[in-house]
C-alpha positions in Angstrom: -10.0 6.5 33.9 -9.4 2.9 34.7 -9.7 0.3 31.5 -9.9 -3.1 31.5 -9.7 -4.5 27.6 -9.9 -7.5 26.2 -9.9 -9.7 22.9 -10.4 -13.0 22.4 -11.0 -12.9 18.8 -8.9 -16.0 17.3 -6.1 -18.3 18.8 -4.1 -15.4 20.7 -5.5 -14.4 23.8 -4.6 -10.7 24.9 -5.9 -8.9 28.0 -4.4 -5.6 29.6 -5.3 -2.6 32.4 -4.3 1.0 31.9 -4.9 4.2 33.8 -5.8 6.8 31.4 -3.0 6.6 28.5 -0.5 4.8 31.1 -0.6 1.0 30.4 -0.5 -1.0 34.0 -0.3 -4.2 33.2 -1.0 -6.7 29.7 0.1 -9.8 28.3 -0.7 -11.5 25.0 -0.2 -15.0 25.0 -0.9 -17.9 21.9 0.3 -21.0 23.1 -3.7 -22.3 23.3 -7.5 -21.6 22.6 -9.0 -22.3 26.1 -10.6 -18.8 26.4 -13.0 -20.0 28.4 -10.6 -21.5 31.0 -7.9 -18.9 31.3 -10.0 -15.7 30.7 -11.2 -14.7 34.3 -7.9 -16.2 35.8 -5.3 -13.9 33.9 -8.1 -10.6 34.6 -7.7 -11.9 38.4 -4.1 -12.3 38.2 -3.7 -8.6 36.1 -6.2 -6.6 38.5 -3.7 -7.9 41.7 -0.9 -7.2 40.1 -2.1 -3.7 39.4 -3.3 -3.2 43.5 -6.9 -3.0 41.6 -10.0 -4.2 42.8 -13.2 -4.6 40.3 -15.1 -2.0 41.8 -11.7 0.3 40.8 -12.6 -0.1 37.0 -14.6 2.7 35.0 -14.7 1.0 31.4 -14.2 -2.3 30.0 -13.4 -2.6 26.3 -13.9 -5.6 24.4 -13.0 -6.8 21.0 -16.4 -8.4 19.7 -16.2 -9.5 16.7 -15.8 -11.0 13.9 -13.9 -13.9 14.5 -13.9 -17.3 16.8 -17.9 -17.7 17.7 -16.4 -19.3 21.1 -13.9 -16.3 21.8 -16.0 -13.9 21.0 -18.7 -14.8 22.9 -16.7 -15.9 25.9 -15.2 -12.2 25.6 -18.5 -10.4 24.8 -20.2 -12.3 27.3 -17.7 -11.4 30.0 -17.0 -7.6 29.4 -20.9 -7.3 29.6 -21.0 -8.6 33.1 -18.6 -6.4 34.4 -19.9 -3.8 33.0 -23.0 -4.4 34.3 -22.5 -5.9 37.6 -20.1 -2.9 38.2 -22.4 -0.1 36.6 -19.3 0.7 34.4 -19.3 1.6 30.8 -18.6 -0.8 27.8 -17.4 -0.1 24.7 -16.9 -2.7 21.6 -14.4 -2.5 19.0 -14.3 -4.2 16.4 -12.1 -7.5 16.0 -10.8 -6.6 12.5 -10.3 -2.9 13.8 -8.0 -3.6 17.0 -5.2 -5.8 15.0 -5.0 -2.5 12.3 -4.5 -0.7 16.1 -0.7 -1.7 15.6 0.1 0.8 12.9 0.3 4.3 13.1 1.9 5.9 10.0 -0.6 8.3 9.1 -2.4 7.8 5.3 -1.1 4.2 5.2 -4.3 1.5 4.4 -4.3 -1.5 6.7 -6.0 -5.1 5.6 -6.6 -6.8 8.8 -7.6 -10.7 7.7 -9.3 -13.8 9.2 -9.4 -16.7 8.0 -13.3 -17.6 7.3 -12.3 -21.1 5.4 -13.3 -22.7 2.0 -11.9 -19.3 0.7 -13.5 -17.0 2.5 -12.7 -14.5 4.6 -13.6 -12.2 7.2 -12.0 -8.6 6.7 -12.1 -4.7 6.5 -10.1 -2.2 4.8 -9.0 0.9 7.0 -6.5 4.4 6.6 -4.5 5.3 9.8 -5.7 9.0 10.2 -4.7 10.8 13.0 -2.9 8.0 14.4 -6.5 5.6 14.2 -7.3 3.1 11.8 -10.3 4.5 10.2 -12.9 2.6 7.7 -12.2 2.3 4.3 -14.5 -0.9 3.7 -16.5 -2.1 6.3 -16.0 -5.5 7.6 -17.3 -8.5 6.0 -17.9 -12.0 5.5 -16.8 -12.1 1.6 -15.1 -14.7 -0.5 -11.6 -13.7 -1.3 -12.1 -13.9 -4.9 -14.3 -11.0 -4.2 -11.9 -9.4 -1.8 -9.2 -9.1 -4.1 -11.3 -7.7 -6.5 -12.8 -4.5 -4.3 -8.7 -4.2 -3.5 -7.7 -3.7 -6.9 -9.3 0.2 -6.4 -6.8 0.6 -4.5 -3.5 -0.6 -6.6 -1.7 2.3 -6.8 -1.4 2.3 -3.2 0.5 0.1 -0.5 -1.6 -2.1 1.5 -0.2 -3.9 4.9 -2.0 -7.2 5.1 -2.5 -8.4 8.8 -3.2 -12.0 8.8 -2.1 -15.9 8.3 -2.9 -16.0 4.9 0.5 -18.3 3.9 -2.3 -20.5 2.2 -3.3 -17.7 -0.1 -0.2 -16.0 -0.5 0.3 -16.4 -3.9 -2.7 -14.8 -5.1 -2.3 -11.4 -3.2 -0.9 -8.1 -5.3 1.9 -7.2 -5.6 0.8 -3.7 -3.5 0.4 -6.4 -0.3 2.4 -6.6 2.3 2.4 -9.4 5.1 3.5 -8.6 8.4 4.3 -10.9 10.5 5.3 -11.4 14.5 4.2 -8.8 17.0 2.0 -6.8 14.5 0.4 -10.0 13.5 -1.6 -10.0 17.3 -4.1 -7.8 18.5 -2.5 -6.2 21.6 -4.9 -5.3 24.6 -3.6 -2.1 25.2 -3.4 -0.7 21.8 -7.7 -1.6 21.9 -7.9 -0.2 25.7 -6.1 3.0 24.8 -8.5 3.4 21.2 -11.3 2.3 23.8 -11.2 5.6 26.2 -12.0 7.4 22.9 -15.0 5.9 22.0 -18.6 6.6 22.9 -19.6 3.6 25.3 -22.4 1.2 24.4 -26.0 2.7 25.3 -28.5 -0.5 25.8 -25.8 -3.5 27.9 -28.1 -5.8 27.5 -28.5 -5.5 23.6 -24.9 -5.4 23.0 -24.0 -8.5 21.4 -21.1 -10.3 19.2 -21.0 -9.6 15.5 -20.0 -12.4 13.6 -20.9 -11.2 10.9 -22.8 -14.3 9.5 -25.0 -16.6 10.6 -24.2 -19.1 13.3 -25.6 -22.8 12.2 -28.0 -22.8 15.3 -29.4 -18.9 14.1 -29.2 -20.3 10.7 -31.6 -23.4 11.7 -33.8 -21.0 13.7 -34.3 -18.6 10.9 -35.2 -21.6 8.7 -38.2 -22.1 11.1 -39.3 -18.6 11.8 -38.5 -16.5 8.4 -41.1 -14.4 9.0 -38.7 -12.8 11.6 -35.6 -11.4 11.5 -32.3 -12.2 13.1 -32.1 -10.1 15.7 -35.3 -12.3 17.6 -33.0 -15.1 18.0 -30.9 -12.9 19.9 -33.6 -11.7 22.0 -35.3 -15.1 22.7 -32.3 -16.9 23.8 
């Protein structure tokens, strides 16, 4: 099986291609947020370098949410026209999910953190079972005075924390651990590997981002149409 995965979740931008559980090419690069312009060049670049045409690809994985609203819909947006275009399979893993991808020891619970501002966050809590992060608390869009008080359950265990959160530091348990560098970015081919294990999506053209709140143009549209729900914005635009 040939994958094509990629996330671009938040500032770091990684893409990668594997054959099966061989990894063919990746690269994971922060040094801007133009998504939009380097996306499609760096698959280009990756596909030649791997001797791959499109037409060569079975699956594309994509990391779609929550996150950036521009990076993950550039990356939704994208994996959904391959997939279609190319009558290929697509899968979509979670945003939050794919950085708790870089840990493996098994029973270990991993807090994967973005930044939602004005103290809030967006955020999960998983276990690494069988070598997978696995949900402990779904992902949300909570404040993290609320946060840190659905962790306190869990006090008598160590938590990994994967996220900037320098700004917030000081208020984290003393069970938290920040980890910083390499673990602290999503890595393409940790998601394309998880990716081959997943069932694919069944409806392409339903499949959207999950942001996991409200953009301010849904937010506005809801405002004029509450007798309908959210998922008719998606459907009219």
């Amino acid at each position: 099986m040939k994958v094509l995965a990629l996330d671009a979740s938040n500032r770091p931008l990684s893409i990668a291609v594997l054959e099966d559980q061989q990894i063919l090419a990746t690269t994971t690069t922060t040094i801007h947020q133009k998504h939009a312009q380097y996306l499609l060049p760096i698959i280009d670049q990756l596909m030649d370098d791997c001797g791959l045409a499109p037409d060569d690809l079975d699956r594309v994985v994509v990391a779609y949410g929550p996150g950036s609203y521009t990076g993950i819909r550039i990356a939704t947006a994208t994996a959904k026209v391959l997939a279609f275009t190319l009558g290929i399979k697509l899968v979509g893993v979670s945003s939050l999910q794919t950085l708790a991808l870089n840990f493996t020891r098994e029973g270990q619970l991993v807090n994967p953190i973005f930044d939602a501002r004005n103290q809030n966050l967006f955020t999960g809590l998983y276990r690494i079972q069988d070598g997978k992060p696995m949900v402990v608390i779904p992902d949300q869009h909570v404040s993290l005075e609320r946060w840190l008080a659905k962790l306190a359950d869990y006090q008598n265990e160590s938590i990994i924390g994967v996220a900037d959160a320098n700004h917030f530091k000081a208020q984290l348990p003393s069970n938290f651990t920040l980890v910083q560098n390499l673990n602290n970015l999503p890595q393409a081919a940790n998601l394309g590997l998880f990716g081959q294990t997943l069932p694919p999506v069944q409806d392409i053209d339903t499949f959207v981002p999950n942001y996991l709140r409200l953009t301010k143009a849904e937010a506005d549209w809801q405002k004029l149409h509450p007798e309908e729900d959210s998922n008719s914005y998606v459907e009219k635009i």
